[in-house]
C-alpha positions as CSV (number, residue, x, y, z in Angstrom):
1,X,53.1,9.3,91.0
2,X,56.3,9.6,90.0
3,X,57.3,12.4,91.9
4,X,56.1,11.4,94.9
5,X,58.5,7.9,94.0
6,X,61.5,9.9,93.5
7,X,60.7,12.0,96.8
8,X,60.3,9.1,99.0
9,X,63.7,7.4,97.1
10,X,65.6,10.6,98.0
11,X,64.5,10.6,101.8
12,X,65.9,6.7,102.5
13,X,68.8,7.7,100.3
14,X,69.4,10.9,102.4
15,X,68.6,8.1,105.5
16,X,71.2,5.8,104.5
17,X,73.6,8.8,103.9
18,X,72.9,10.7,107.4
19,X,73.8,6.8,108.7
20,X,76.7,6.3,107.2
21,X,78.3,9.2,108.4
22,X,77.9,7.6,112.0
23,X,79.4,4.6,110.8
24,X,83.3,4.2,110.5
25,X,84.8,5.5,107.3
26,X,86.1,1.9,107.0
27,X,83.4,0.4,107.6
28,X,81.8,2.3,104.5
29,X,85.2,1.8,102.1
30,X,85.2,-1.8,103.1
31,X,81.2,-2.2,101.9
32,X,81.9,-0.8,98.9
33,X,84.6,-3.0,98.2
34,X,82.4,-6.0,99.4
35,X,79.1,-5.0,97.3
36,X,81.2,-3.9,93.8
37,X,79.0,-5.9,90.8
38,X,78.6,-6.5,87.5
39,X,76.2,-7.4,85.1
40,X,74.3,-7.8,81.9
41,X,70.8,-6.0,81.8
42,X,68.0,-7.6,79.2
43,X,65.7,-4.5,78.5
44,X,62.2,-4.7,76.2
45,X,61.1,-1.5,74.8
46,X,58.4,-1.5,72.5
47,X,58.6,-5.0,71.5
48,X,62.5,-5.0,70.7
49,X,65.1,-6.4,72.6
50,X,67.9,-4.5,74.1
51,X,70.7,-5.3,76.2
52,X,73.1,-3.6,78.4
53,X,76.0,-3.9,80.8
54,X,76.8,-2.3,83.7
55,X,79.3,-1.9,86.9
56,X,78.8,-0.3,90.3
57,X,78.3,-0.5,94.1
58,X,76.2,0.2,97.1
59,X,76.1,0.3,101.2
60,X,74.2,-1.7,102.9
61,X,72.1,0.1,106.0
62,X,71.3,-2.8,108.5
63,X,68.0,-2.4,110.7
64,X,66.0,-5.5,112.0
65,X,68.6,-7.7,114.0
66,X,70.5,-7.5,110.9
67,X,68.1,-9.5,108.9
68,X,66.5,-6.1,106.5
69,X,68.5,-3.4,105.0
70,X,68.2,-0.5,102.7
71,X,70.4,-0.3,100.0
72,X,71.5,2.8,98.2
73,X,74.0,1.9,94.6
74,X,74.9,3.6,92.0
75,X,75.6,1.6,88.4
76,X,77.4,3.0,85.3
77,X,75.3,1.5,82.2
78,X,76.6,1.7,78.8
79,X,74.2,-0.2,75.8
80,X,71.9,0.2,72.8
81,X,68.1,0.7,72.4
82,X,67.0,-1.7,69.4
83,X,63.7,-0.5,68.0
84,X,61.4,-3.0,66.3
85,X,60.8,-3.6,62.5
86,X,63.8,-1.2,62.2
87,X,67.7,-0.5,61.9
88,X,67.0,2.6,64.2
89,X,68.9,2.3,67.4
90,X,70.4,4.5,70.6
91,X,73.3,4.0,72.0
92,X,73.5,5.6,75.6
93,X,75.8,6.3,78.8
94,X,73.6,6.7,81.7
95,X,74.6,6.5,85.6
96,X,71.5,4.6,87.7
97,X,70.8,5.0,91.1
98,X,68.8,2.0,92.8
99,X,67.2,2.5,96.2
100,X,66.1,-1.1,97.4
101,X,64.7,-2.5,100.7
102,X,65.8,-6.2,101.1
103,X,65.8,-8.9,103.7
104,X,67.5,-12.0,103.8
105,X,65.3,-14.6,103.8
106,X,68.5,-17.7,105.3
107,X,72.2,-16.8,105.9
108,X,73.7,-20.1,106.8
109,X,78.1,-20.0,106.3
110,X,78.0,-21.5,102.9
111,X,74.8,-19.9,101.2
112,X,72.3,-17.2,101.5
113,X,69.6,-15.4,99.7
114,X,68.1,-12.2,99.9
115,X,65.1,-10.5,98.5
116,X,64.7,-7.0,97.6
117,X,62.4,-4.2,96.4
118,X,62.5,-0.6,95.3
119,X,63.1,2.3,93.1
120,X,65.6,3.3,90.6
121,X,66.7,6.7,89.3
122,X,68.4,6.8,85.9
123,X,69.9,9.4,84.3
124,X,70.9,9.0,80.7
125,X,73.8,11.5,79.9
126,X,74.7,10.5,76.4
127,X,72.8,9.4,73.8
128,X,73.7,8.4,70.3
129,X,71.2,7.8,67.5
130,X,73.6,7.2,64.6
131,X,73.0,9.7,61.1
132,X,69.7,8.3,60.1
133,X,67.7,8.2,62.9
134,X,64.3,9.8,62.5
135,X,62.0,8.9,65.6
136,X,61.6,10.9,68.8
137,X,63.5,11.8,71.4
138,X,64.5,10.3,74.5
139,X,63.9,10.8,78.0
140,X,67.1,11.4,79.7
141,X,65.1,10.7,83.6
142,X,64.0,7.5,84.0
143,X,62.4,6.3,87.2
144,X,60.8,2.9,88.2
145,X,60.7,-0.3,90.2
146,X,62.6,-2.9,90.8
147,X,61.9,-6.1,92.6
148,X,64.7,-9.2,92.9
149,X,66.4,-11.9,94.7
150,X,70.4,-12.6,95.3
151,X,71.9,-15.9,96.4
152,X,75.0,-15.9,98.1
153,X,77.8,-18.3,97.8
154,X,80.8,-19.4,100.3
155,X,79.9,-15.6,102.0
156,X,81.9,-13.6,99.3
157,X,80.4,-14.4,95.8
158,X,76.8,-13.4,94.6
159,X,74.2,-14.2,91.7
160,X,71.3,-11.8,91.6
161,X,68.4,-11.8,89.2
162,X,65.9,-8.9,89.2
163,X,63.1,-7.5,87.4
164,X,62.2,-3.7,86.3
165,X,59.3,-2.1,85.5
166,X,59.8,2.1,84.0
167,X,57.6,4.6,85.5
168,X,59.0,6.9,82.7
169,X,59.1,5.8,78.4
170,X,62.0,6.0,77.8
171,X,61.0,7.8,74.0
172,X,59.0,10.6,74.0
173,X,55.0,9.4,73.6
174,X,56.3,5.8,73.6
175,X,56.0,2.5,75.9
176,X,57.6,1.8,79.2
177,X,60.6,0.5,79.7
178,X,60.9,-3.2,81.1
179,X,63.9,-5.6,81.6
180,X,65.4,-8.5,83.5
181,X,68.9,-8.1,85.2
182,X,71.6,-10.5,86.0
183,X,74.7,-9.5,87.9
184,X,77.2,-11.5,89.7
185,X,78.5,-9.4,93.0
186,X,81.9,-10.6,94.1
C-alpha cells in the first residue's frame, strides 16, 4: 500500500515538473514567491503530544478552467517527539514533500477557500535522542495522507488548516503518526 502511494505521488510530481518546464521560468519563481508558508504542526504519537514548525513552498499546476490544481511543496520541519509517561524525546530535521490535489471551492476579490487532498513524503535526516534514551529506533521514511482547507484573504494572505494521517510509525514496531497543521501562506 505504501508503495504503490509513493509511486502514484512520484508520477503527479514528475507531472507537475514535466509542466513546469513549459511554463515561463517566471512564472514558476514568481509561484514560489507567492505560495512561501509557515507554520506550526501539532503531531500525536502514541498518546503524547508533539509539535513542530516548519517553512517552505510549492507550484501550483492549474487544470479545470482554473478551478483544481495539483500541488507539489517541499517544507523544512525542525521539532521534538514527546513520548508518553516519559522524559524520552527526539529531536529531528526532516525535509517533507506534500503532493496535494485541491480545488477551490469560491474565489471572489476579497476571500477564497480551497480544499485539498493527498500524499506526503518525509524524510527525517537528523535525529537526536538525547544520552539517555533507551527505546527504538525511528523510521527516517515517512509517508501518508493529508486532507485540508485554506482561506484566502484580500488575494495575497492565507490561513490553512489540515489534517494527517502516517502510513509509516514513525518508531520501529510503534503507532502511526497523526497531527493537525496550521500555516499562514503570505
Amino acid at each position: 500500500m505504501t508503495k504503490k502511494i509513493l509511486f502514484v505521488s512520484t508520477l503527479l510530481l514528475l507531472f507537475v515538473m514535466q509542466r513546469m518546464v513549459a511554463v515561463n521560468s517566471q512564472e514558476v519563481v514568481n509561484q514560489l514567491i507567492h505560495n512561501a508558508h509557515g507554520g506550526v504542526e501539532i503531531l500525536n504519537v502514541n498518546g503524547a503530544s508533539s509539535y513542530f514548525v516548519y517553512a517552505g513552498t510549492g507550484y501550483m499546476h492549474y487544470f479545470y478552467e482554473k478551478k483544481a490544481y495539483v500541488k507539489p511543496e517541499i517544507d523544512f520541519k525542525y521539532g521534538e517527539y514527546s513520548a508518553r509517561g516519559s522524559s524520552n524525546s527526539v529531536k529531528t530535521s526532516s525535509v517533507a514533500i506534500p503532493v496535494t490535489v485541491g480545488y477551490h471551492v469560491f474565489q471572489e476579490s476579497a476571500i477564497g477557500m480551497n480544499i485539498f487532498g493527498g500524499v506526503r513524503y518525509e524524510y527525517i535526516f537528523h535525529s537526536d535522542f538525547g544520552k539517555n534514551y533507551d527505546g527504538p529506533g525511528i523510521n527516517n521514511n515517512q509517508v501518508g495522507l493529508t486532507l485540508g482547507t485554506s482561506v484566502r484573504l484580500i488575494s495575497r494572505f492565507s490561513i490553512n488548516a489540515s489534517y494527517y494521517y502516517g502510513l509509516t510509525p514513525l518508531y520501529k514496531g510503534g503507532e502511526r503518526v497523526t497531527s493537525f497543521s496550521f500555516s499562514f501562506n503570505f
